[in-house]
KEROVO-811627 format. One record per atom (N, C-alpha, C): residue number from 1; residue in one letter; x, y, z. Coordinates in pm, 1 decimal. Each point is the difference from the previous one (the first is absolute). Layout:
# residues N
@k=NUM; r=a; u=X; v=Y; w=Z
...
This chain:
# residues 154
@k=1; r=x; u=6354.4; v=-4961.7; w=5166.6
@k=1; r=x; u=-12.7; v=130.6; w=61.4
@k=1; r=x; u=7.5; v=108.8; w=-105.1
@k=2; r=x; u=-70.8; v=118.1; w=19.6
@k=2; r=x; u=39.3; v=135.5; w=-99.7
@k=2; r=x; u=-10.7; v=62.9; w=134.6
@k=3; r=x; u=96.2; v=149.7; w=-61.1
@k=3; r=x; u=38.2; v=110.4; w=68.7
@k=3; r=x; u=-90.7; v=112.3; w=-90.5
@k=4; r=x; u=-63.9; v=108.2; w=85.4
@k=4; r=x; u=1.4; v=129.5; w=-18.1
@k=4; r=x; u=42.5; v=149.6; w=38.0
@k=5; r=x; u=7.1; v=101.4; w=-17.9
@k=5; r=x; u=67.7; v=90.9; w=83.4
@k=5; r=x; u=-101.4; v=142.0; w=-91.1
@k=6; r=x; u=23.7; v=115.2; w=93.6
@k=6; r=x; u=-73.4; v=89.3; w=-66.5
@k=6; r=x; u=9.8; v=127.9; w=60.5
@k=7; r=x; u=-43.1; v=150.3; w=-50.9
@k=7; r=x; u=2.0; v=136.3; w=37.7
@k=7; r=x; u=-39.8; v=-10.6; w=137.5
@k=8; r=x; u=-78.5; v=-112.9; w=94.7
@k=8; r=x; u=-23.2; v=19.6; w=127.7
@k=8; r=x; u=59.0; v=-69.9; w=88.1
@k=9; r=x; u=139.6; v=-26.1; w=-25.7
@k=9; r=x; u=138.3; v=-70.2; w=53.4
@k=9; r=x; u=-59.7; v=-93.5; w=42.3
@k=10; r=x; u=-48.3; v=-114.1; w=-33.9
@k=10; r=x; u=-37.2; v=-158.7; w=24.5
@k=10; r=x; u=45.1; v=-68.7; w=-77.2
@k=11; r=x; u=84.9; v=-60.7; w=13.2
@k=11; r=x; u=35.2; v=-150.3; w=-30.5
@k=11; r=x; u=-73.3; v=-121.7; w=20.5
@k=12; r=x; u=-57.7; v=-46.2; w=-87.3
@k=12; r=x; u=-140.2; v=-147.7; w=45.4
@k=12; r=x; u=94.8; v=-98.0; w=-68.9
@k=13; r=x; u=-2.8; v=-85.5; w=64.9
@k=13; r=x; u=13.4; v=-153.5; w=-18.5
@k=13; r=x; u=-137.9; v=-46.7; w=-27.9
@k=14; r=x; u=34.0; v=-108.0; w=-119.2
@k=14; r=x; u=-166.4; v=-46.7; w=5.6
@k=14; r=x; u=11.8; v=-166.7; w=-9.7
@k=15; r=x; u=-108.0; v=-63.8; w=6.0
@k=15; r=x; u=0.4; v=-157.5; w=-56.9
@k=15; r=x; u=-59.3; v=23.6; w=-132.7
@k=16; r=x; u=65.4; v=-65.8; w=-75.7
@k=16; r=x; u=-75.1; v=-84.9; w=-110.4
@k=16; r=x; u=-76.2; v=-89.2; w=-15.2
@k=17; r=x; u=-88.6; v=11.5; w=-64.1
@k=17; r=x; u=-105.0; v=-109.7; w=-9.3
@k=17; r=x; u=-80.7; v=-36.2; w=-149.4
@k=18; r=x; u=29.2; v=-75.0; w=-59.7
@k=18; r=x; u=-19.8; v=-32.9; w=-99.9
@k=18; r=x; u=6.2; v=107.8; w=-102.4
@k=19; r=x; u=76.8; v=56.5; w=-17.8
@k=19; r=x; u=55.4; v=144.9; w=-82.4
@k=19; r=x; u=-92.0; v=75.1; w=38.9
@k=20; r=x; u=-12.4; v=16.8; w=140.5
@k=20; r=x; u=-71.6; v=111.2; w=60.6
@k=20; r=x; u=57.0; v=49.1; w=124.1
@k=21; r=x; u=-30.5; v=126.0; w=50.0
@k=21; r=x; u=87.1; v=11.8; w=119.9
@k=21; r=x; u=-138.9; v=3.2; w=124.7
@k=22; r=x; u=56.8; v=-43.9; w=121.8
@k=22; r=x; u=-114.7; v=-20.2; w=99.6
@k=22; r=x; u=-55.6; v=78.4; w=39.0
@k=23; r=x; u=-104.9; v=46.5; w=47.1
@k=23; r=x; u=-51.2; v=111.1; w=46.4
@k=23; r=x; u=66.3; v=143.6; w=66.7
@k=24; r=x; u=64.8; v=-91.7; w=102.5
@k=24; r=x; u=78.4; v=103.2; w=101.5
@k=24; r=x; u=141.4; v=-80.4; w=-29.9
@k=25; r=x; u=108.2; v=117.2; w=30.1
@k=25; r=x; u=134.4; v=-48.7; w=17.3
@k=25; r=x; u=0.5; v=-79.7; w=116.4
@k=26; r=x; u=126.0; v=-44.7; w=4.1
@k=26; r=x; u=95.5; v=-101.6; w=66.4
@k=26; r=x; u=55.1; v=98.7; w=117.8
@k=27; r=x; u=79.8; v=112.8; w=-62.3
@k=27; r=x; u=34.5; v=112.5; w=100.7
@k=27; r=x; u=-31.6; v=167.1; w=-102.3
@k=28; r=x; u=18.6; v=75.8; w=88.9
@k=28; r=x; u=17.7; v=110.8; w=-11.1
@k=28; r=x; u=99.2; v=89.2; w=53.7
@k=29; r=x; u=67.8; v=96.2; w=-61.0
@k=29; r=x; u=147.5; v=-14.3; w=47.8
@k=29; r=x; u=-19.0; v=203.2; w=-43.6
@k=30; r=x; u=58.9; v=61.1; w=99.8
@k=30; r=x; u=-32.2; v=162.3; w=-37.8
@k=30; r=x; u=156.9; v=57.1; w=-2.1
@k=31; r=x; u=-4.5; v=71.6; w=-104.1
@k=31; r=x; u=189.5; v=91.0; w=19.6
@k=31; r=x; u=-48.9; v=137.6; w=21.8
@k=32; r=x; u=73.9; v=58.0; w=-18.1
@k=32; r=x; u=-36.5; v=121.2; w=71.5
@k=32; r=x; u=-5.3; v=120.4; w=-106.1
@k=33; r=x; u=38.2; v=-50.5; w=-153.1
@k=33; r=x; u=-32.0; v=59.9; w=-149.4
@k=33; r=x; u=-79.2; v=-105.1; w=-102.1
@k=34; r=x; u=-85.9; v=127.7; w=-66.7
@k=34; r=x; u=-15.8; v=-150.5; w=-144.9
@k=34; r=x; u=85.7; v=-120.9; w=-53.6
@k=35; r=x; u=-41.1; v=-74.3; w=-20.6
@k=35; r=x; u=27.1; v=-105.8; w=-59.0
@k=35; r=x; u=36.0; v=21.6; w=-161.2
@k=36; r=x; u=157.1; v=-55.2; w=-30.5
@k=36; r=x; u=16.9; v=32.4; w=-163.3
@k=36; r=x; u=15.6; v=-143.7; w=-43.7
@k=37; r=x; u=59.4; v=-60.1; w=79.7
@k=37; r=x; u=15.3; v=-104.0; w=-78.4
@k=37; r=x; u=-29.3; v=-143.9; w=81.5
@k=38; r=x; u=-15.9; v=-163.8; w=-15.0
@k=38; r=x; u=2.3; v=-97.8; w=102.4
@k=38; r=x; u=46.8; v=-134.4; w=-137.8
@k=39; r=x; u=16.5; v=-83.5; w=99.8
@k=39; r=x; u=99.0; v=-58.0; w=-42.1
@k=39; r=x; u=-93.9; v=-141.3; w=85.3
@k=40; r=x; u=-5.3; v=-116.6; w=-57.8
@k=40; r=x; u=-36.0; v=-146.8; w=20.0
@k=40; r=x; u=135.4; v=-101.8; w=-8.9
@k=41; r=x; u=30.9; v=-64.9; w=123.8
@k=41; r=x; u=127.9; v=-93.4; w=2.9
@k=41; r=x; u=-86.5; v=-149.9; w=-120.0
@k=42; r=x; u=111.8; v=-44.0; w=-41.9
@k=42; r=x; u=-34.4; v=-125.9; w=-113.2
@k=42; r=x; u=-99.7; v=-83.7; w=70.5
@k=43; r=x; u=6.9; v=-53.9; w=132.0
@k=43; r=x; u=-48.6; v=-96.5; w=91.8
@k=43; r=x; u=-89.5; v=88.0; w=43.0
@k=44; r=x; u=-50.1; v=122.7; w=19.2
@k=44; r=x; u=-149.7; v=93.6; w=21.7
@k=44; r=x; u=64.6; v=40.1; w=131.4
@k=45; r=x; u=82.5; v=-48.8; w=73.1
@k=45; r=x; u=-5.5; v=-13.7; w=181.2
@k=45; r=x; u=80.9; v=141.8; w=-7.2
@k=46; r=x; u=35.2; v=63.9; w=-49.5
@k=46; r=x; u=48.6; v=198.4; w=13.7
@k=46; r=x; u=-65.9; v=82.9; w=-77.1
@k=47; r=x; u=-46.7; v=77.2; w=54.4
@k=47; r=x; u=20.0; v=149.2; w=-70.7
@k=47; r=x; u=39.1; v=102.4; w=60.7
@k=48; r=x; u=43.3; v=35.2; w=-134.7
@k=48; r=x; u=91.0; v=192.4; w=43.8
@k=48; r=x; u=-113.6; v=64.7; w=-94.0
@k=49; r=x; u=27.5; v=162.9; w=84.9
@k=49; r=x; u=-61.2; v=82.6; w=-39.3
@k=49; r=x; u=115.3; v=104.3; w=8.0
@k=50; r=x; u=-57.7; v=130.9; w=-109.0
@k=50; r=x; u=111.0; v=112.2; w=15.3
@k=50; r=x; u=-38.7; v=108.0; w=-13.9
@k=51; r=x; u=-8.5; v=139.9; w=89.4
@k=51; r=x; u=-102.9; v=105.7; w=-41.5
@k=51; r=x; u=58.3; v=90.1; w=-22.2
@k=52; r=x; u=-65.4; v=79.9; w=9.4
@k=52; r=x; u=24.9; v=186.2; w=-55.1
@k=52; r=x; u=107.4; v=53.4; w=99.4
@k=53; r=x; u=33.1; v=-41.1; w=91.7
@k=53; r=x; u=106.4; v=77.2; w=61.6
@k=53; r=x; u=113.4; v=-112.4; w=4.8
@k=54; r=x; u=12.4; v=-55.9; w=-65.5
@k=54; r=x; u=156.5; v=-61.3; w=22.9
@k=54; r=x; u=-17.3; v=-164.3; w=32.8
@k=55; r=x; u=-120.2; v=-46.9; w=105.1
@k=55; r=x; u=51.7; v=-91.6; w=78.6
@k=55; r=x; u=-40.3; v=-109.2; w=-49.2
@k=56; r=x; u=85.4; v=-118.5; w=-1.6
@k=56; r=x; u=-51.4; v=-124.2; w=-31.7
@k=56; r=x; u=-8.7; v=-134.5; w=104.0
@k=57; r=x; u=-145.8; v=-71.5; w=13.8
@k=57; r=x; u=21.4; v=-55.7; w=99.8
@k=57; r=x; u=-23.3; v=-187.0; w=-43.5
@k=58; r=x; u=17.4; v=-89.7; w=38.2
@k=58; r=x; u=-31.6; v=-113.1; w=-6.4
@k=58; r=x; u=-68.9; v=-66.5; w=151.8
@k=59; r=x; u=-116.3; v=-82.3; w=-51.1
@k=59; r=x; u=-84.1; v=-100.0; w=71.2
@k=59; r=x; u=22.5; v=-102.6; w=-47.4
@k=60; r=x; u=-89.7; v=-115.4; w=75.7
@k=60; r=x; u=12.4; v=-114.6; w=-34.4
@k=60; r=x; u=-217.6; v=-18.9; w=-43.3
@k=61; r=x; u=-16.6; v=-139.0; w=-37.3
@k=61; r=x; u=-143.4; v=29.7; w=-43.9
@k=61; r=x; u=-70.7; v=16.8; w=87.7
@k=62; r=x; u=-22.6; v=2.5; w=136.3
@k=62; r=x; u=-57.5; v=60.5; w=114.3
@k=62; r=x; u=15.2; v=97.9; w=64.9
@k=63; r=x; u=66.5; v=107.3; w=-78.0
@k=63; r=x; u=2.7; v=89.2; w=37.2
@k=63; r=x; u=138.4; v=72.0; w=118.6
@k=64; r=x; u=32.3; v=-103.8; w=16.1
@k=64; r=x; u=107.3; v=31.4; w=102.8
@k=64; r=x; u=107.9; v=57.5; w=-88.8
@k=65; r=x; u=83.3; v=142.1; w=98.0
@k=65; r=x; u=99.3; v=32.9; w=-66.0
@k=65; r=x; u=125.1; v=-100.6; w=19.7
@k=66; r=x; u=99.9; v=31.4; w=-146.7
@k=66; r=x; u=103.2; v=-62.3; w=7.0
@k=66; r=x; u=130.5; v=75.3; w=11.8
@k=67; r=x; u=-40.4; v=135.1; w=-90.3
@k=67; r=x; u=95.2; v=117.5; w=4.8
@k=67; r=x; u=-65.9; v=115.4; w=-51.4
@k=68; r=x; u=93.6; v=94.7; w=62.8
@k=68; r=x; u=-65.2; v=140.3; w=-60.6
@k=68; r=x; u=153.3; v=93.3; w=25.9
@k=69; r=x; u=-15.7; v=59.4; w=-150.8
@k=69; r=x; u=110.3; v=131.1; w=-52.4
@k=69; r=x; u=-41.4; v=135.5; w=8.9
@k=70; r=x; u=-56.4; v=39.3; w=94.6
@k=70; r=x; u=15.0; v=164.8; w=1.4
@k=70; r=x; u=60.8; v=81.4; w=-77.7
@k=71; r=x; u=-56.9; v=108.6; w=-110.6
@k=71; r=x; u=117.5; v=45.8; w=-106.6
@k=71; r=x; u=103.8; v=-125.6; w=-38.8
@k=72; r=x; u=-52.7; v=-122.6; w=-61.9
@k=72; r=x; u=76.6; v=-79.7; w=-97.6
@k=72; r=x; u=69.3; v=75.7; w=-110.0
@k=73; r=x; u=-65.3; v=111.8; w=-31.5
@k=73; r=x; u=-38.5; v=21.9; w=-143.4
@k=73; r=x; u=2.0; v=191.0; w=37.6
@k=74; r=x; u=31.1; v=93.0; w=-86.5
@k=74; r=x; u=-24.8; v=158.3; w=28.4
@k=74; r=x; u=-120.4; v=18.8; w=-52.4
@k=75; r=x; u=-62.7; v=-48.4; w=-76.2
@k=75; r=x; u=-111.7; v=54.6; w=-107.9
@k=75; r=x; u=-90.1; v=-141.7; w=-9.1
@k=76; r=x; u=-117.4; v=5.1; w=-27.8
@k=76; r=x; u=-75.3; v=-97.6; w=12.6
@k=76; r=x; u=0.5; v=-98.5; w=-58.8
@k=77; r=x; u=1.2; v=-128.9; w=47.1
@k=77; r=x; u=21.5; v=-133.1; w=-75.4
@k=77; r=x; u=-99.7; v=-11.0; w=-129.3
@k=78; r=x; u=73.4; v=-62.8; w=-54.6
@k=78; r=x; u=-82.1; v=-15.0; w=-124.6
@k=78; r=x; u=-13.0; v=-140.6; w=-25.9
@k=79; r=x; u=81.7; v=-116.3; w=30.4
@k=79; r=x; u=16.5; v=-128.9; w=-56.4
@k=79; r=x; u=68.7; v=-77.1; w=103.7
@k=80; r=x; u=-61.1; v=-103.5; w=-2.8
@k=80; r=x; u=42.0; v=-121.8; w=108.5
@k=80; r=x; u=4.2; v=-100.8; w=-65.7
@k=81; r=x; u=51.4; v=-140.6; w=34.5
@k=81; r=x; u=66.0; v=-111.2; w=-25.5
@k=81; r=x; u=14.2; v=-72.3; w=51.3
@k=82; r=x; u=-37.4; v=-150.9; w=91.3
@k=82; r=x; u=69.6; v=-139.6; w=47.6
@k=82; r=x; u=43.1; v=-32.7; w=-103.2
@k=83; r=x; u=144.4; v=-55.8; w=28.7
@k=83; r=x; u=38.2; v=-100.7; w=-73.8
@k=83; r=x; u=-88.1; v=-139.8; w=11.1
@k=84; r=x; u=-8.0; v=-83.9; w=-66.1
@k=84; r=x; u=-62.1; v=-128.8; w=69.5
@k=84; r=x; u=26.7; v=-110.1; w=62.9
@k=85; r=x; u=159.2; v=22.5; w=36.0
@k=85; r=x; u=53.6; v=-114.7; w=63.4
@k=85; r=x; u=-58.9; v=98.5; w=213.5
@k=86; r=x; u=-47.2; v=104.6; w=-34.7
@k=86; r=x; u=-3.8; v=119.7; w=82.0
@k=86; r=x; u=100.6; v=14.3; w=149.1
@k=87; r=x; u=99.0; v=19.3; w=-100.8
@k=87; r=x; u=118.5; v=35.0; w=71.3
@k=87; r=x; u=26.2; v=191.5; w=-10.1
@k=88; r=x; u=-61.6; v=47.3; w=-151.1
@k=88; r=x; u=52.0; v=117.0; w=-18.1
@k=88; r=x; u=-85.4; v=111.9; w=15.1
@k=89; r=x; u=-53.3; v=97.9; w=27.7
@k=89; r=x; u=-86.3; v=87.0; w=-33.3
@k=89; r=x; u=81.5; v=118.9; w=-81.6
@k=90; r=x; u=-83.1; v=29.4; w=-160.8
@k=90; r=x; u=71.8; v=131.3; w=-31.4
@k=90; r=x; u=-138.5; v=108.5; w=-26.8
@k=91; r=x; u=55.8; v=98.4; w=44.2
@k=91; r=x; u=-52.7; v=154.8; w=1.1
@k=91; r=x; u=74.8; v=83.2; w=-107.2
@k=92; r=x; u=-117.9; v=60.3; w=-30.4
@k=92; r=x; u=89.0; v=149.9; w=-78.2
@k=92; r=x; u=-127.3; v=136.5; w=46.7
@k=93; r=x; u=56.7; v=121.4; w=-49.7
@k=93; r=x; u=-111.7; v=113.2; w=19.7
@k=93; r=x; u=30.8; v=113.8; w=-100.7
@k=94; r=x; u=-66.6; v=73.6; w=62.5
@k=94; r=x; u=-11.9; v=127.4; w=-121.3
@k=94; r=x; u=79.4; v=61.8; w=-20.2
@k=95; r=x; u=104.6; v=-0.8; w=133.8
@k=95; r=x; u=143.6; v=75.3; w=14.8
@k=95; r=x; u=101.6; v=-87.8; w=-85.1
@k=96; r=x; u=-46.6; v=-81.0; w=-101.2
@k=96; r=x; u=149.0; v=-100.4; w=-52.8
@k=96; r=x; u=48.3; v=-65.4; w=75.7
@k=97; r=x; u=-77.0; v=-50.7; w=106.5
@k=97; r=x; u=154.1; v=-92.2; w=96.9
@k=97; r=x; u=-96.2; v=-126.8; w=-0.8
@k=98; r=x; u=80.6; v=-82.1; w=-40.6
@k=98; r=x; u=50.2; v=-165.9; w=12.3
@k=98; r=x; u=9.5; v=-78.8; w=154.6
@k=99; r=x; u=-55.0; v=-92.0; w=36.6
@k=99; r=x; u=57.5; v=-68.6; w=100.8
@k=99; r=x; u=-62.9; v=-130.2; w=-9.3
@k=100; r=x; u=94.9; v=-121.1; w=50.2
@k=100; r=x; u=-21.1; v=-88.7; w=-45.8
@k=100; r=x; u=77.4; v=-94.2; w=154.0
@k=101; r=x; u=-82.8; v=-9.4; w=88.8
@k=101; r=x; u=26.8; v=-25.9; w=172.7
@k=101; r=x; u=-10.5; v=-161.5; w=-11.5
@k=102; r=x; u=30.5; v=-101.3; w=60.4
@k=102; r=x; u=24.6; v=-113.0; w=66.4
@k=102; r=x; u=-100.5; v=0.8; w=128.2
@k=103; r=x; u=-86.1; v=-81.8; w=-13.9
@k=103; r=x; u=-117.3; v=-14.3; w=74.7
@k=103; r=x; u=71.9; v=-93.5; w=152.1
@k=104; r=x; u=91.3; v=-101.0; w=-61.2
@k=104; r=x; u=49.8; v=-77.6; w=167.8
@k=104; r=x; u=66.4; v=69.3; w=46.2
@k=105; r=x; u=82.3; v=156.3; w=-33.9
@k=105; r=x; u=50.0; v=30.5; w=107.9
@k=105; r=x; u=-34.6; v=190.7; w=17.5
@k=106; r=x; u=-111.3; v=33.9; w=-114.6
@k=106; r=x; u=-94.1; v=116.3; w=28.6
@k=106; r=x; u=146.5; v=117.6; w=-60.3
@k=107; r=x; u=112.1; v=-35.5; w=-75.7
@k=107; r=x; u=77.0; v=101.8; w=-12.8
@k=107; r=x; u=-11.4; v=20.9; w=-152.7
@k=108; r=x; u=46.2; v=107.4; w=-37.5
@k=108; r=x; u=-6.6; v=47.4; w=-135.0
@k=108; r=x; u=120.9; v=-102.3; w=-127.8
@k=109; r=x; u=-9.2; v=-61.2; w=-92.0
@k=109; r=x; u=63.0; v=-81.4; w=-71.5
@k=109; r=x; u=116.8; v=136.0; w=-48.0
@k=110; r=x; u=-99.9; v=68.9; w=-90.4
@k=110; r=x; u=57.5; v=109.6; w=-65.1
@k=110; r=x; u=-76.7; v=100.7; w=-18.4
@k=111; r=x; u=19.4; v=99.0; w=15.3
@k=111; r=x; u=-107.5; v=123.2; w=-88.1
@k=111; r=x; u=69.3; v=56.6; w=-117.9
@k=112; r=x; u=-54.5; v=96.1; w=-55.3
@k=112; r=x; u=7.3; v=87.0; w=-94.4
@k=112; r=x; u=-82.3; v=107.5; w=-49.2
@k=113; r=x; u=32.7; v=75.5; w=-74.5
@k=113; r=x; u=-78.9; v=156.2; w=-26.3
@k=113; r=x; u=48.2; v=15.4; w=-181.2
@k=114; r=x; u=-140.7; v=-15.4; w=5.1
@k=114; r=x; u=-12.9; v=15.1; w=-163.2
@k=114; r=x; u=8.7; v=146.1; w=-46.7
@k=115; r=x; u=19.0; v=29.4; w=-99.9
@k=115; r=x; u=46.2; v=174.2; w=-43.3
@k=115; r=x; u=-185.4; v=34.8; w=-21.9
@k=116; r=x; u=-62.3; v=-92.6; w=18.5
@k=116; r=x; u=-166.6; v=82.1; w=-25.9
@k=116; r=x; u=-143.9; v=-78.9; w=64.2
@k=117; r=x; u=-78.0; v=32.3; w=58.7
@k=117; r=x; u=-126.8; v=-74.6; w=73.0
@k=117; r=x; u=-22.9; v=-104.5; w=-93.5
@k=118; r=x; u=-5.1; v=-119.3; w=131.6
@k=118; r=x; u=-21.7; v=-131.5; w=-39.1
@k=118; r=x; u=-148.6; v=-22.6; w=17.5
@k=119; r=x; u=-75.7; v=-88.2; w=-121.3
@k=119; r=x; u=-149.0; v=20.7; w=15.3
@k=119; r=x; u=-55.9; v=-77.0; w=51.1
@k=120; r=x; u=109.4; v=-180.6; w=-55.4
@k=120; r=x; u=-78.1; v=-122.7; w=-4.5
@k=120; r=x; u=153.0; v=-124.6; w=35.0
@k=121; r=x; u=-20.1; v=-92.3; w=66.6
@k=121; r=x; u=101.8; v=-91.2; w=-22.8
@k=121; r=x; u=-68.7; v=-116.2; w=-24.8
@k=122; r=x; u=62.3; v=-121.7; w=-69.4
@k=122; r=x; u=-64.4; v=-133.2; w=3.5
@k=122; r=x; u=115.7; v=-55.3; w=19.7
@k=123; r=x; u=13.3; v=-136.1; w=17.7
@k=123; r=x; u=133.6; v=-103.9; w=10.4
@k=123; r=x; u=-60.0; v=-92.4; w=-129.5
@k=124; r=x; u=103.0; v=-20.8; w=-27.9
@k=124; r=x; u=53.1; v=-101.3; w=-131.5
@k=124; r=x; u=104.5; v=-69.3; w=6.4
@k=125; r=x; u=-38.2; v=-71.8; w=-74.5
@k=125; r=x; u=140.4; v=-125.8; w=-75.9
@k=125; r=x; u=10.3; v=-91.7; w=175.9
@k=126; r=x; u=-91.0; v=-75.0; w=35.7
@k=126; r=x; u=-24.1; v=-58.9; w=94.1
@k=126; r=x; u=65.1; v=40.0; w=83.4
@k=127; r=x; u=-39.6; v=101.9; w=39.6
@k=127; r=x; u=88.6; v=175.3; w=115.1
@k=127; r=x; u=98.0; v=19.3; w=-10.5
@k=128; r=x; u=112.6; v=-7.4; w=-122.3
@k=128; r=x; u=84.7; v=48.7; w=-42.0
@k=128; r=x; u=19.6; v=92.1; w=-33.1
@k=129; r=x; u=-128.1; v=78.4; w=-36.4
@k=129; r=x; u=43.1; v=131.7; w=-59.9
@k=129; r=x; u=-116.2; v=89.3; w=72.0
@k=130; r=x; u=13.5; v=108.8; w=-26.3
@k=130; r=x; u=-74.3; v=130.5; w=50.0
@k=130; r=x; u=-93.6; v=52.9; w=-98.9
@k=131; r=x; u=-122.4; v=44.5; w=-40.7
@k=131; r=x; u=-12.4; v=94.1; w=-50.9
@k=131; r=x; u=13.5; v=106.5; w=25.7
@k=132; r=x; u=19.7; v=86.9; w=-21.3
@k=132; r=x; u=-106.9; v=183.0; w=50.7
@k=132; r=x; u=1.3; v=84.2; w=-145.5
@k=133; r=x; u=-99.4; v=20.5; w=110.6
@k=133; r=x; u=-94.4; v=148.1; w=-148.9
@k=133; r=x; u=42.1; v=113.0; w=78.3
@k=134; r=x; u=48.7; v=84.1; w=-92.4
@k=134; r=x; u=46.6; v=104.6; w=92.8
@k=134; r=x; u=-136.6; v=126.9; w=-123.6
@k=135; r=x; u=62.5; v=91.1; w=62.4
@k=135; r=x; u=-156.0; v=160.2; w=-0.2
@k=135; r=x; u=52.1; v=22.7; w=-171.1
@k=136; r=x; u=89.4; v=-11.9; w=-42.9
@k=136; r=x; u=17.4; v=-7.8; w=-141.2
@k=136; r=x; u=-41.6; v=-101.2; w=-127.8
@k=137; r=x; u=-54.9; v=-90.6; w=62.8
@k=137; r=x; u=-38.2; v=-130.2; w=-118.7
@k=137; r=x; u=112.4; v=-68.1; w=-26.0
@k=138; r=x; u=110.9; v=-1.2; w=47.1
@k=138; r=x; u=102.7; v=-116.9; w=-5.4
@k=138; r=x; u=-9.7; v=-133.1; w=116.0
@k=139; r=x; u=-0.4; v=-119.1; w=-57.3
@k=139; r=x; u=21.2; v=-92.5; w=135.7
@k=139; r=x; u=157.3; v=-23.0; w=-4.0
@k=140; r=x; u=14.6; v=-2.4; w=114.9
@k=140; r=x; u=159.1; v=-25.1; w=35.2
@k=140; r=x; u=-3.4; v=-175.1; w=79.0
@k=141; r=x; u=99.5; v=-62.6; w=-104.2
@k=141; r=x; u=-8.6; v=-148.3; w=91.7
@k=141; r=x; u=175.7; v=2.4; w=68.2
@k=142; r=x; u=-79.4; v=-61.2; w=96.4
@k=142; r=x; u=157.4; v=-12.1; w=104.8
@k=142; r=x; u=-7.9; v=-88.5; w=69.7
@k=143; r=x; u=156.4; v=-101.9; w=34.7
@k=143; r=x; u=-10.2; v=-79.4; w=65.7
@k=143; r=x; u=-74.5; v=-21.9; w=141.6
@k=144; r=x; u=-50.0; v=-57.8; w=65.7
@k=144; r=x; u=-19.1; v=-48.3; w=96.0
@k=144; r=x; u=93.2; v=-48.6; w=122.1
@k=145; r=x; u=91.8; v=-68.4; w=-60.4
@k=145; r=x; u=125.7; v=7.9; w=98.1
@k=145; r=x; u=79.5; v=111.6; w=42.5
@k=146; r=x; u=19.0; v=69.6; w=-81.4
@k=146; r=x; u=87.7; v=143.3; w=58.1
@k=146; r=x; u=-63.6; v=125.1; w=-97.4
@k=147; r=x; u=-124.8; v=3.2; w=-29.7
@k=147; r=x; u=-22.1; v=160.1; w=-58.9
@k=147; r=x; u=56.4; v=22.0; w=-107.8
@k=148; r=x; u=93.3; v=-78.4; w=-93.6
@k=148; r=x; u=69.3; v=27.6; w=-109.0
@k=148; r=x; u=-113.4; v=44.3; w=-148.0
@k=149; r=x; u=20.3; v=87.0; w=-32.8
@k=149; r=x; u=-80.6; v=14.7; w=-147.9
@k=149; r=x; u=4.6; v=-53.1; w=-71.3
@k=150; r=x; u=-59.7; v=-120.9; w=-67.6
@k=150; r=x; u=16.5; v=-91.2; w=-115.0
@k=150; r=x; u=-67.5; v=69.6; w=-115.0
@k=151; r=x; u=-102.6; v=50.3; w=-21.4
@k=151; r=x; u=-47.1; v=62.4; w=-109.3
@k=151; r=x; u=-91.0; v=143.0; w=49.9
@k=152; r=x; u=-54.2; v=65.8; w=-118.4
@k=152; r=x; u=-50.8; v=91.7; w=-2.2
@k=152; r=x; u=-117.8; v=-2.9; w=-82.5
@k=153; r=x; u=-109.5; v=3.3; w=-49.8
@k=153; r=x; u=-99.8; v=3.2; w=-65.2
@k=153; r=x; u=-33.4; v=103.1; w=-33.1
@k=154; r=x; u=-5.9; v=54.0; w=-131.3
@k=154; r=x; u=-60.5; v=127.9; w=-64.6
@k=154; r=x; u=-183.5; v=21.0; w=26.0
């Protein structure tokens, strides 16, 4: 499966097909702001999307919803995340805030608020760790289990 998302709040699920994507999506999925960021579960069967006003939602690969966060976020998402065991979903946005929710029971693990707009996150160290790029050119790595700051990157 690949995910897309875009300025005309659609979220597409697609099939793959021989490193190609199929004509038409799988689903089509509308929020009610642009699209900033989407997110592909390890096994293809989720995606999240996260837009310009805050909200972040998760499907499954047909399109059906699984959850949706109204204002997750104050400022528009910027970066999404499955873990790949896909237990975790993490978010960040432009407002500096962190969240990092538990998918079996839809509640927040931990959040946090960075002192400056977050641009980009990736997971590392076989989802142990966090990236983020924050609006200054520093990546900040932090645990995964509790948000702790392990390093800082110039």
């Amino acid at each position: 499966y690949g995910v897309t998302g875009s300025w005309d709040s659609t979220l597409r699920v697609w099939a793959l097909r021989e490193s190609c994507l199929e004509r038409e999506p799988l689903a089509s999925l509308e929020f009610d702001d642009e699209l900033r960021a989407v997110a592909l579960g390890a096994a293809g069967f989720v995606a999240a999307g996260g837009a310009a006003d805050g909200t972040v939602a998760l499907y499954d690969s047909r399109g059906a919803a699984v959850a949706r966060w109204d204002g997750a976020h104050a400022d528009a998402v910027s970066g999404l995340a499955l873990t790949r065991d896909g237990r975790r979903l993490v978010s960040c946005a432009l407002d500096g805030s962190l969240l990092v929710r538990d998918l079996r029971t839809q509640t927040p693990l931990f959040e946090h608020t960075r002192p400056r707009a977050l641009h980009a996150l990736a997971l590392a160290g076989a989802d142990s760790l966090l990236a983020l790029g924050a609006a200054d050119g520093r990546v900040e790595l932090l645990s995964l289990a509790d948000g702790a700051l392990v390093r800082t990157l110039p």
